[in-house]
Structures are given as C-alpha cells and as structure tokens.
N, CA, C and O atoms as a GROMACS GRO file, in nm:
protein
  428
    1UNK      N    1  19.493   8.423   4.383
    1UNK     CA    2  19.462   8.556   4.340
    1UNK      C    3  19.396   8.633   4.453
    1UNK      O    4  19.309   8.578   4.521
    2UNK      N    5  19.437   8.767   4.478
    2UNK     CA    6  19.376   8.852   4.577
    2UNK      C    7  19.257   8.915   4.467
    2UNK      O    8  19.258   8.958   4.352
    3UNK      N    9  19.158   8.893   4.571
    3UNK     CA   10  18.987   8.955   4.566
    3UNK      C   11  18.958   9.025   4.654
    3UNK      O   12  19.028   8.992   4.750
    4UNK      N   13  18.863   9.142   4.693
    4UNK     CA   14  18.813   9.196   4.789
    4UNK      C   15  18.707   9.278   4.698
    4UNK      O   16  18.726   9.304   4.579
    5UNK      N   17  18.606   9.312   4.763
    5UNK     CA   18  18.468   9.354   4.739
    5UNK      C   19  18.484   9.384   4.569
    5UNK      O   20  18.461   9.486   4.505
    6UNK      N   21  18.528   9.264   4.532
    6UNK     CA   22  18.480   9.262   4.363
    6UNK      C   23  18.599   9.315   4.283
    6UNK      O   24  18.578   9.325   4.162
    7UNK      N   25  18.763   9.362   4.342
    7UNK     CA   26  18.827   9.392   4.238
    7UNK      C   27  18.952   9.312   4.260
    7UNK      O   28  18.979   9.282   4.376
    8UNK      N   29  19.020   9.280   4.174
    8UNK     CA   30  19.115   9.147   4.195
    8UNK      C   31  19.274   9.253   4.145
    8UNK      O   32  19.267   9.358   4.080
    9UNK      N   33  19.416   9.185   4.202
    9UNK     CA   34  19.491   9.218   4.206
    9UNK      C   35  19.543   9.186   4.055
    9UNK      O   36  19.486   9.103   3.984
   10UNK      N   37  19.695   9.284   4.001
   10UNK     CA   38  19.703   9.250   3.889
   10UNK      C   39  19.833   9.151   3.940
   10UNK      O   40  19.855   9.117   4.056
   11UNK      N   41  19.914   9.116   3.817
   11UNK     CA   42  20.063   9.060   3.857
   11UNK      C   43  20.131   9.171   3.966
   11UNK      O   44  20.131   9.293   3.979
   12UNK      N   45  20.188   9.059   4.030
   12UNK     CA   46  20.198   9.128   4.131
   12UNK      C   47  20.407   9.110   4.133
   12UNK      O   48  20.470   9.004   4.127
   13UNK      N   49  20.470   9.265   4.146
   13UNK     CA   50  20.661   9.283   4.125
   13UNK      C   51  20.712   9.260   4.246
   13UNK      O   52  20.650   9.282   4.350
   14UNK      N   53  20.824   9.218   4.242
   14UNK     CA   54  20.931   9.197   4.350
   14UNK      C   55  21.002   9.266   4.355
   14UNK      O   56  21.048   9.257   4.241
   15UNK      N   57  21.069   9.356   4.413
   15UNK     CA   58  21.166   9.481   4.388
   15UNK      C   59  21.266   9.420   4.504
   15UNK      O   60  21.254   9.426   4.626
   16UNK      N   61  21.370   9.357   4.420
   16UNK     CA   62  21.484   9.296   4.564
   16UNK      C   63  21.563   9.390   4.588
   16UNK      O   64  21.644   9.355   4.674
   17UNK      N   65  21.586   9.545   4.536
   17UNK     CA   66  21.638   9.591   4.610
   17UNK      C   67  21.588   9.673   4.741
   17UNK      O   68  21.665   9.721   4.824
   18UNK      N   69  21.428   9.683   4.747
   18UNK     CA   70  21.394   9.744   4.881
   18UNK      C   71  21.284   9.605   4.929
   18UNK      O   72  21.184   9.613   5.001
   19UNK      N   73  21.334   9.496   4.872
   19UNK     CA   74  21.274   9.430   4.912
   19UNK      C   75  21.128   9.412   4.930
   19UNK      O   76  21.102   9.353   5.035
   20UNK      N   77  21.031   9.443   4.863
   20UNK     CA   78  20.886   9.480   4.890
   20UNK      C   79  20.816   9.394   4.749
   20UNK      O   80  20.895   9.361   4.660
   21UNK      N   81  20.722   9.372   4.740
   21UNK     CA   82  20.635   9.347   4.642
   21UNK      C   83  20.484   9.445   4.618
   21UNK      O   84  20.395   9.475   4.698
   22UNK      N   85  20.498   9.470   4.507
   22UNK     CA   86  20.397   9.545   4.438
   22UNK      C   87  20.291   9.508   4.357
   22UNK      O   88  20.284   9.399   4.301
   23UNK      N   89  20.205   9.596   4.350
   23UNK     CA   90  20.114   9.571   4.222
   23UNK      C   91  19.999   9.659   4.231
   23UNK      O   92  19.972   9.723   4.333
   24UNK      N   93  19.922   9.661   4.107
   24UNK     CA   94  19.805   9.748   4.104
   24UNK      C   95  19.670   9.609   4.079
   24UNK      O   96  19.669   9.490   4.047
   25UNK      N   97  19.539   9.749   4.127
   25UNK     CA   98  19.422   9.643   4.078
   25UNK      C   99  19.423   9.615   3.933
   25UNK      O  100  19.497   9.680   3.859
   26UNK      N  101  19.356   9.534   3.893
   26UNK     CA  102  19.353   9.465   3.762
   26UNK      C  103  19.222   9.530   3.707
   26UNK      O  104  19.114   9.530   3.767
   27UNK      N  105  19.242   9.578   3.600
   27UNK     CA  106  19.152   9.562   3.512
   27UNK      C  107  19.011   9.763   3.490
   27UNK      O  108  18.905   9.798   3.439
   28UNK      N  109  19.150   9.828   3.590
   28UNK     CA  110  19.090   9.960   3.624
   28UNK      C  111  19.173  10.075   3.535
   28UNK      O  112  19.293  10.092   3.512
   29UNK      N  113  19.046  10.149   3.495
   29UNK     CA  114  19.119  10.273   3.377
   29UNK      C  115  19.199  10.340   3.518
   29UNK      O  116  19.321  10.327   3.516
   30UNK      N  117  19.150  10.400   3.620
   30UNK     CA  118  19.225  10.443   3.744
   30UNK      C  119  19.376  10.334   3.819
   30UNK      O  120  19.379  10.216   3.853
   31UNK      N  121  19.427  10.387   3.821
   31UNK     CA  122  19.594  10.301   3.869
   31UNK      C  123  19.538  10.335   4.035
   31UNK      O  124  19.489  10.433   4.092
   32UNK      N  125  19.569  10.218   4.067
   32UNK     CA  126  19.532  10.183   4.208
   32UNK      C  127  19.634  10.096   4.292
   32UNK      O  128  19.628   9.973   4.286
   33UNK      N  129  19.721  10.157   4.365
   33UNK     CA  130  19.885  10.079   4.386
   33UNK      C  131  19.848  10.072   4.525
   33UNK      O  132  19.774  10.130   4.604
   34UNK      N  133  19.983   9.919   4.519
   34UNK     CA  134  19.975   9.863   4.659
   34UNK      C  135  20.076   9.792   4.697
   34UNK      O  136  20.113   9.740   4.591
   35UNK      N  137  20.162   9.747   4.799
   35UNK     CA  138  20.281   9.725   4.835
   35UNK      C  139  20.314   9.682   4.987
   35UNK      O  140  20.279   9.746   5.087
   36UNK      N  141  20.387   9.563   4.986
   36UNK     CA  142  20.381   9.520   5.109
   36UNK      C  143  20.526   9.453   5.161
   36UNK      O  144  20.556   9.367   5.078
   37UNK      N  145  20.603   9.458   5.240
   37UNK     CA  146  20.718   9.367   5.253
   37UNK      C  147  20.710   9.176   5.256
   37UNK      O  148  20.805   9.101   5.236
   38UNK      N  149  20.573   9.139   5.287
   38UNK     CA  150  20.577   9.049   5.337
   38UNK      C  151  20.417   9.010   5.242
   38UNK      O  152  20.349   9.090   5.178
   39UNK      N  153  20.391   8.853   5.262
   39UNK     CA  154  20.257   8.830   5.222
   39UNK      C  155  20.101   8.897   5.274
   39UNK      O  156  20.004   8.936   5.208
   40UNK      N  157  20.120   8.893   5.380
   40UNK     CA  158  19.994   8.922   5.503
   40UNK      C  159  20.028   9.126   5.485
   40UNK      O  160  19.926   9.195   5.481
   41UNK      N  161  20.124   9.177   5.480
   41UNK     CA  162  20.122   9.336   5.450
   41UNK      C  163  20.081   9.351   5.306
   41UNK      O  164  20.002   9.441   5.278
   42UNK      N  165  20.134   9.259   5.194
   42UNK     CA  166  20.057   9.289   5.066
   42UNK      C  167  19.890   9.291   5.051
   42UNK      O  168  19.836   9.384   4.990
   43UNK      N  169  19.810   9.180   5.111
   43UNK     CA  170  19.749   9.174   5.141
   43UNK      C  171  19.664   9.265   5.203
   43UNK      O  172  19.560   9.308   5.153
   44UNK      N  173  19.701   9.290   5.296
   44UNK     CA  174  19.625   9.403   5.379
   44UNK      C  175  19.626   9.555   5.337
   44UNK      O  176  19.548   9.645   5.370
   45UNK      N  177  19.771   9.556   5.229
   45UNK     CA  178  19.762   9.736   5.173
   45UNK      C  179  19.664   9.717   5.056
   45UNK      O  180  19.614   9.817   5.005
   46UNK      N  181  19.621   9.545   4.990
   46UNK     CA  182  19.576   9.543   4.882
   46UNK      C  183  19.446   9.619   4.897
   46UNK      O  184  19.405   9.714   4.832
   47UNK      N  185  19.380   9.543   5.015
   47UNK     CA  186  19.240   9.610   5.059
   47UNK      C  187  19.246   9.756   5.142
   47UNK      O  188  19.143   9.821   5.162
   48UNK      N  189  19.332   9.785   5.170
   48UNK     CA  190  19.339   9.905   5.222
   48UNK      C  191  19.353  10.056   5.082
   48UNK      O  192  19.338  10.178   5.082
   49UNK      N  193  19.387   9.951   4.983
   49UNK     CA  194  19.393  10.070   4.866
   49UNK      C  195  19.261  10.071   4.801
   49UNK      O  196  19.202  10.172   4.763
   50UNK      N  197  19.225   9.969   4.793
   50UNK     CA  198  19.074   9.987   4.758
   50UNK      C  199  18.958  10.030   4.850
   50UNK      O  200  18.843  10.043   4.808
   51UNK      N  201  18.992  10.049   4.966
   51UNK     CA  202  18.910  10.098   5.071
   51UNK      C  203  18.923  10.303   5.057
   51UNK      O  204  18.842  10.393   5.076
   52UNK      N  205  19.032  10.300   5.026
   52UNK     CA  206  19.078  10.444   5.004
   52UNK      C  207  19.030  10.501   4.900
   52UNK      O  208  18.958  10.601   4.901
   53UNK      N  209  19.095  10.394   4.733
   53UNK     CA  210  18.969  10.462   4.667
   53UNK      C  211  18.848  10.445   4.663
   53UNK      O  212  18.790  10.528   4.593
   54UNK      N  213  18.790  10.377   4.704
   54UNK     CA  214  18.606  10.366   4.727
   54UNK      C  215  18.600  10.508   4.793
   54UNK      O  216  18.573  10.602   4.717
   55UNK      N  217  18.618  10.531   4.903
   55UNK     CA  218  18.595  10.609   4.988
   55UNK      C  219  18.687  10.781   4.908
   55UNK      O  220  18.630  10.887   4.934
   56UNK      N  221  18.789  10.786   4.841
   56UNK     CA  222  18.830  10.915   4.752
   56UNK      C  223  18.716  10.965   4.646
   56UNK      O  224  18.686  11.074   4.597
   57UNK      N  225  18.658  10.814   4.635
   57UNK     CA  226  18.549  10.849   4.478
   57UNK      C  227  18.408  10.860   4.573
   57UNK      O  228  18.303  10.830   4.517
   58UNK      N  229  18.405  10.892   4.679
   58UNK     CA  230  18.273  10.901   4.704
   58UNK      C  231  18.302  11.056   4.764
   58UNK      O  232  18.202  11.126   4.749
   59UNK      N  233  18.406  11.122   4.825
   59UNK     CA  234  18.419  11.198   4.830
   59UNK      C  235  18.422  11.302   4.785
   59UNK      O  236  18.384  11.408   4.835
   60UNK      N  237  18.495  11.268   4.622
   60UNK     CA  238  18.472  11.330   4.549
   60UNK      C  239  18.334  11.344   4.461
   60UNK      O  240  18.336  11.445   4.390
   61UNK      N  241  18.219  11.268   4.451
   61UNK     CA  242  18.121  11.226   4.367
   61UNK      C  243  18.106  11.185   4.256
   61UNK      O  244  18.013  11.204   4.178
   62UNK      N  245  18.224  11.111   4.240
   62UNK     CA  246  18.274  11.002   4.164
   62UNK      C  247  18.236  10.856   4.209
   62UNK      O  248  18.254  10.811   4.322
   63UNK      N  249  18.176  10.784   4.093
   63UNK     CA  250  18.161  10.684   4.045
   63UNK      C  251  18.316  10.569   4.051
   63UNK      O  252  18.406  10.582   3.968
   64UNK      N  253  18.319  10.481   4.142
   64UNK     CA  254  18.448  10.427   4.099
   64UNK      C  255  18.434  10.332   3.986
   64UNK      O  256  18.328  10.270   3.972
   65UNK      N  257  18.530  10.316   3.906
   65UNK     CA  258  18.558  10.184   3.815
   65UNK      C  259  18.511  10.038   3.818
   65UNK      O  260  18.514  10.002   3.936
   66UNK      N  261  18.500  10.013   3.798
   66UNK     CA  262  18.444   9.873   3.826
   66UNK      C  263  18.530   9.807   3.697
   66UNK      O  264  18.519   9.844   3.580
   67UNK      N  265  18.618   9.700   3.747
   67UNK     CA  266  18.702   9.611   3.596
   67UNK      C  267  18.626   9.555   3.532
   67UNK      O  268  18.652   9.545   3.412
   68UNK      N  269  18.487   9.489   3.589
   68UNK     CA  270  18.377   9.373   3.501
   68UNK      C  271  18.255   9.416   3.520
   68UNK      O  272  18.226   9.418   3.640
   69UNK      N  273  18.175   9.451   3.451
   69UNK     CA  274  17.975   9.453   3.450
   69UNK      C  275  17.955   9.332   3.446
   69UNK      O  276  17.856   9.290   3.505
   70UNK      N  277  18.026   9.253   3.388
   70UNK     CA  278  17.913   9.057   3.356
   70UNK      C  279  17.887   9.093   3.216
   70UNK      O  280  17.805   9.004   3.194
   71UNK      N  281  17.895   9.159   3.100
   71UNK     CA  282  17.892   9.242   2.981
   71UNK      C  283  18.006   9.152   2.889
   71UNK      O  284  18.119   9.134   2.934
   72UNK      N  285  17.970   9.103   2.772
   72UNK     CA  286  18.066   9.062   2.706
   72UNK      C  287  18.050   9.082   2.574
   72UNK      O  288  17.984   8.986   2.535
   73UNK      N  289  18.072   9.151   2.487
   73UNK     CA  290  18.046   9.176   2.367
   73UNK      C  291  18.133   9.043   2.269
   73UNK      O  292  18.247   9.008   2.299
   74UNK      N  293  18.071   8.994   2.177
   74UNK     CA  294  18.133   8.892   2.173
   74UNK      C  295  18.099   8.896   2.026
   74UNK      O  296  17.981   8.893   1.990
   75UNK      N  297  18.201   8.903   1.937
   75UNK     CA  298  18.163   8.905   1.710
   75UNK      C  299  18.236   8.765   1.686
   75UNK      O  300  18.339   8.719   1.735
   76UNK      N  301  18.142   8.712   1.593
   76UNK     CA  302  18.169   8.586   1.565
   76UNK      C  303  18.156   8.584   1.406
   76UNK      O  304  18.146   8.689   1.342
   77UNK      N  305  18.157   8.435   1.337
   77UNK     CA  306  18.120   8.417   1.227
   77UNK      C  307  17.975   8.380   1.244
   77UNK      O  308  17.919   8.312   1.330
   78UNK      N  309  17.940   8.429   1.162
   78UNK     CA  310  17.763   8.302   1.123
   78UNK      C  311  17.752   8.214   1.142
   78UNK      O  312  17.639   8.196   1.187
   79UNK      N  313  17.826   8.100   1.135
   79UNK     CA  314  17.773   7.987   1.116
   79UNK      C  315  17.794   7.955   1.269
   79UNK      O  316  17.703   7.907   1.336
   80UNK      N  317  17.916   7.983   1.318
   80UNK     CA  318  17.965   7.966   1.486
   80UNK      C  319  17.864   7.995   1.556
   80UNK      O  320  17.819   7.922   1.645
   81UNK      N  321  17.800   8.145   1.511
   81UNK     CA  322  17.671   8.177   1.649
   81UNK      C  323  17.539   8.121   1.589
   81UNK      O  324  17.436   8.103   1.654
   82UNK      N  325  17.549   8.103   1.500
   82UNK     CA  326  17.402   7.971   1.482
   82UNK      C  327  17.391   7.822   1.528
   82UNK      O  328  17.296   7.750   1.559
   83UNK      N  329  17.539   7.804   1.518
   83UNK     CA  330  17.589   7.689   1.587
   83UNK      C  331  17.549   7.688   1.675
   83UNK      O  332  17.463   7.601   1.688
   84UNK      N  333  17.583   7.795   1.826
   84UNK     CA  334  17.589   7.772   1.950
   84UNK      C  335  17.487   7.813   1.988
   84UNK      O  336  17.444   7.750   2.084
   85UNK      N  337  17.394   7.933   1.937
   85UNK     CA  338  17.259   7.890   1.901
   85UNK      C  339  17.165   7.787   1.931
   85UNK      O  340  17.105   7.761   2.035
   86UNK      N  341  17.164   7.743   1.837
   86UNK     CA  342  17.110   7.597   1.806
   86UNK      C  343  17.153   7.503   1.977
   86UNK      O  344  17.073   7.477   2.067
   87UNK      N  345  17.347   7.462   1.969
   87UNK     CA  346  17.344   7.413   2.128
   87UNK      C  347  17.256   7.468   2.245
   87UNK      O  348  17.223   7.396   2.339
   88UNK      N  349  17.227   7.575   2.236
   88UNK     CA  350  17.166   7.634   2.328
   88UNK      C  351  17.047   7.591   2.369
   88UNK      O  352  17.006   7.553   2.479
   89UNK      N  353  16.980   7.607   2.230
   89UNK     CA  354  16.834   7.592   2.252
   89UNK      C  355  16.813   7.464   2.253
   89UNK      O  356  16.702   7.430   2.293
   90UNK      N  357  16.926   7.336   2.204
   90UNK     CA  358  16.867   7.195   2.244
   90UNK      C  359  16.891   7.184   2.418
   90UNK      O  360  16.835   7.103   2.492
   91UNK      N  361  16.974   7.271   2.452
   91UNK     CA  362  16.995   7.252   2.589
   91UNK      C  363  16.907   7.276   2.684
   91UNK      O  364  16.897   7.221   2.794
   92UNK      N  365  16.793   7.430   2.598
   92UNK     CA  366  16.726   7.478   2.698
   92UNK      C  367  16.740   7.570   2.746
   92UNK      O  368  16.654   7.610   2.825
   93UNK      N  369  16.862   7.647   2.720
   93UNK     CA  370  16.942   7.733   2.731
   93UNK      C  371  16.946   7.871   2.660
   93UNK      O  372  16.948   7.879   2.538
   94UNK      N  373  16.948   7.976   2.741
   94UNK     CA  374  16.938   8.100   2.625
   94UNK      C  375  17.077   8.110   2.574
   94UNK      O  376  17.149   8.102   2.674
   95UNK      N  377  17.140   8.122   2.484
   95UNK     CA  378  17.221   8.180   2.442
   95UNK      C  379  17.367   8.219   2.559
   95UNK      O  380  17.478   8.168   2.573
   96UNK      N  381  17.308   8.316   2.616
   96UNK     CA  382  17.407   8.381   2.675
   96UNK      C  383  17.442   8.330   2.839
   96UNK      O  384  17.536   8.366   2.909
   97UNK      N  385  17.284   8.193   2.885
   97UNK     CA  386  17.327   8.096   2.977
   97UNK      C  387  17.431   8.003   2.919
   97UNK      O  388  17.507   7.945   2.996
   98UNK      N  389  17.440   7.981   2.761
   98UNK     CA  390  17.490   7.842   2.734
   98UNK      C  391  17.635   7.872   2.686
   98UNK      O  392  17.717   7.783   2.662
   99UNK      N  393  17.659   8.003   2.673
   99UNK     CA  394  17.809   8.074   2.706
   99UNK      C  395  17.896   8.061   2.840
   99UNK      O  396  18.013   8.027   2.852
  100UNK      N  397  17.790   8.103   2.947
  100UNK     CA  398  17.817   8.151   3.044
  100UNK      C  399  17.882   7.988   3.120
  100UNK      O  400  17.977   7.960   3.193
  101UNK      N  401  17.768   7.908   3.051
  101UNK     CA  402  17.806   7.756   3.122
  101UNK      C  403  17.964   7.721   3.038
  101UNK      O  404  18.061   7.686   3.106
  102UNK      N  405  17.974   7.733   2.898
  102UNK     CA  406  18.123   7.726   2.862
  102UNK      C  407  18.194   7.746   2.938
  102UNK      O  408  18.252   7.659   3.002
  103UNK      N  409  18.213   7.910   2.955
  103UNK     CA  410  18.325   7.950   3.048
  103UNK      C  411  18.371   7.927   3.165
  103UNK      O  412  18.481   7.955   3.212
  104UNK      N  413  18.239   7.848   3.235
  104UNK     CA  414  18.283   7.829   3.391
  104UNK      C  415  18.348   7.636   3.358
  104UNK      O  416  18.430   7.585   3.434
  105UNK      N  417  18.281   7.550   3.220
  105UNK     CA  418  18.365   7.469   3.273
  105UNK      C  419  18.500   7.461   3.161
  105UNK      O  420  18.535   7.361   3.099
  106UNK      N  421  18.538   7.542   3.159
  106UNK     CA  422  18.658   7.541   3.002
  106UNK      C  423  18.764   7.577   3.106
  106UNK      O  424  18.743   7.677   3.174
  107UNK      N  425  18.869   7.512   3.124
  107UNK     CA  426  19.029   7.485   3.165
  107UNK      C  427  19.140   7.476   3.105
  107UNK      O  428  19.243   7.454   3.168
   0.00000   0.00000   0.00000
C-alpha cells in the first residue's frame, strides 16, 4: 500500500489502452488523482498529488481532509460492551486501549 505524510492510496486502475495506472487517495471527501505509466511514476505522482493539494489548501485557507482522526464511533449491544468492558478492566486496560489492542492483533 502507498502512504505518504498520513494519506494512503485507494485501489489503484489499469487502463491498457493508454497504458497507465490510476487511482485516487483513499478515504478523502476531496478526489485527489494520480497516474503513472510505470511503478516508480505512480508512486512519485502519488506524492506529488498530495504535495499539491496540501499546498492548494493552504493557499487557499483551507483546511485539508484528513481520511482518519484515530476517532471511532463504535454502537454495540449491552451485553457486548460490558463484556469488553469488563476484558478491559481485568486487563488493566481502558476500554478504548483494549480495542485498540484488538485491532492491531486481529488478521
């Protein structure tokens, strides 16, 4: 997966008739496109489009997008978040550490 200063690429198209591959950043209300013939040119327009808009939204005095805060709103049943709850606090764990540890080891 392509990353650069915090915004990650989406699926990324093959267009065999001009030969090029495409794609936008992931996860942005703003469409942010990028396109390259080769691996190392996708690459390099990836960060070069996000360098453009960083630098369009500061120009303008705009705030850019950001795809993730670390923010997860999360509705459950009762008994599930008392459940994990409870794991939590035998762990030692607040709540939203003993989530956070789920997700990083769940595959």
């Amino acid at each position: 997966m392509m990353e650069y200063k915090g915004y990650s690429a989406g699926p990324i198209q093959f267009n065999p008739e001009e030969n090029t591959f495409s794609g936008t950043v992931a996860g942005l209300r703003d469409v942010v496109h990028f396109e390259g013939s080769t691996a190392r040119e996708l690459a390099k327009a990836f960060r070069d489009s996000i360098d453009a808009y960083l630098e369009f939204c500061t120009e303008n005095g705009q705030s850019p997008d950001r795809p993730f805060n670390g923010k997860i709103l999360l509705r459950t049943e009762p008994a599930l978040h008392r459940k994990a709850a409870m794991r939590a606090a035998a762990e030692g764990l607040s709540l939203s550490q003993w989530i956070t540890r789920q997700i990083e080891t769940a595959q």
